[in-house]
Structure formats: structure tokens, C-alpha cells
C-alpha atoms as one frame of an Amber mdcrd trajectory, in Angstrom:
protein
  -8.503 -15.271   1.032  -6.950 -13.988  -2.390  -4.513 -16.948  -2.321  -3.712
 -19.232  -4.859  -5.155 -22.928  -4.740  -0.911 -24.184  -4.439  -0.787 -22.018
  -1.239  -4.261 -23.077   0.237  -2.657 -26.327  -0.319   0.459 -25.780   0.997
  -1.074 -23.833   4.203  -2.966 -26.954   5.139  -0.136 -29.047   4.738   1.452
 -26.664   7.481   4.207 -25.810   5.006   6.829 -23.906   6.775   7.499 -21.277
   3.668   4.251 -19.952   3.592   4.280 -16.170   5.010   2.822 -15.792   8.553
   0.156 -13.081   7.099  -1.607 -15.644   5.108  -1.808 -18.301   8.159  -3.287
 -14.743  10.079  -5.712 -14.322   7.032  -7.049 -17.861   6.973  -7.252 -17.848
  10.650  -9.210 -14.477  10.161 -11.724 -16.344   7.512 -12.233 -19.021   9.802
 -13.323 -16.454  13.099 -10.239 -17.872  14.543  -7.516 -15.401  15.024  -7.891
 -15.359  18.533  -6.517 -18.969  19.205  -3.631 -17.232  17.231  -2.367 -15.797
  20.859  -3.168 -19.487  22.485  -0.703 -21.033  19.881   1.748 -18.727  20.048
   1.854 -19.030  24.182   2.194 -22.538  24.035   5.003 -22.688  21.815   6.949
 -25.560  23.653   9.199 -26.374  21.012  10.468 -22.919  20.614  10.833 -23.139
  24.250  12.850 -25.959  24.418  15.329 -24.945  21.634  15.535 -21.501  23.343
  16.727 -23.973  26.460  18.962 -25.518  25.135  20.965 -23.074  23.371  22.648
 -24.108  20.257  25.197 -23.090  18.913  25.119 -21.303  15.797  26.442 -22.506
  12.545  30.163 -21.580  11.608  29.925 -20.147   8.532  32.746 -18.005   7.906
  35.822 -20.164   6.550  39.016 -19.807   8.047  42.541 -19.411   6.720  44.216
 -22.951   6.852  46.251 -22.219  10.100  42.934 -20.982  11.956  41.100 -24.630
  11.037  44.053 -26.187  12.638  46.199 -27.115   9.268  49.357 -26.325   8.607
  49.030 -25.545   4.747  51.216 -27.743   2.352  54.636 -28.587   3.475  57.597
 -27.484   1.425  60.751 -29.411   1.482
């Protein structure tokens, strides 16, 4: 597969960082890229988060007065 024995131990771990063109490579090795399609039909958790919609993360920080505070008080 012209991987490194970390990532061939990482990929079968499922490790979430490793690229999607190495899972297609092993997959290939293995005479397996077909079920590729099958898993990515039955993708029910993606589903379900698509469902439900969350918001994204606020990430942009506000002036005082726009998170609701008034600032320091002088007097």
C-alpha cells in the first residue's frame, strides 16, 4: 500500500485523521472497494446529524455590548 506501519496501524484502529485515499487504497488491496459505495449509503449517523441540524459553533467574539455586557462601569 506504500504506507507506513504507524498508518496501517492507525487505519485499523479506524483513526479518524487518516486521509480517505488510503482507506480507498487498502480497500483496493483487499478487492473491496466496491462495499466502499455500500458504506457510504448506509451512513446513518451522518444521517441523523444531518436531521437534526446543529447549530454551528460561534466563533467570532463579540464586542462586550453584543455578548450582553455592559463594559466596566465608571463612576
Amino acid at each position: 500500500m506504500d504506507i507506513s506501519r504507524d498508518t496501517l496501524n492507525r487505519l485499523e484502529k479506524g483513526d479518524g485523521t487518516i486521509a480517505l485515499g488510503t482507506y480507498m487504497r487498502a480497500l483496493h488491496v483487499l478487492g473491496l472497494e466496491k462495499d466502499f459505495d455500500i458504506v457510504a449509503r448506509d451512513d446513518e449517523l451522518s444521517r441523523k446529524l444531518q436531521e437534526l441540524n446543529l447549530p454551528q459553533p460561534h466563533t467570532s467574539r463579540g464586542t462586550d455590548q453584543e455578548r450582553g455586557g455592559g463594559g466596566a462601569s465608571h463612576g
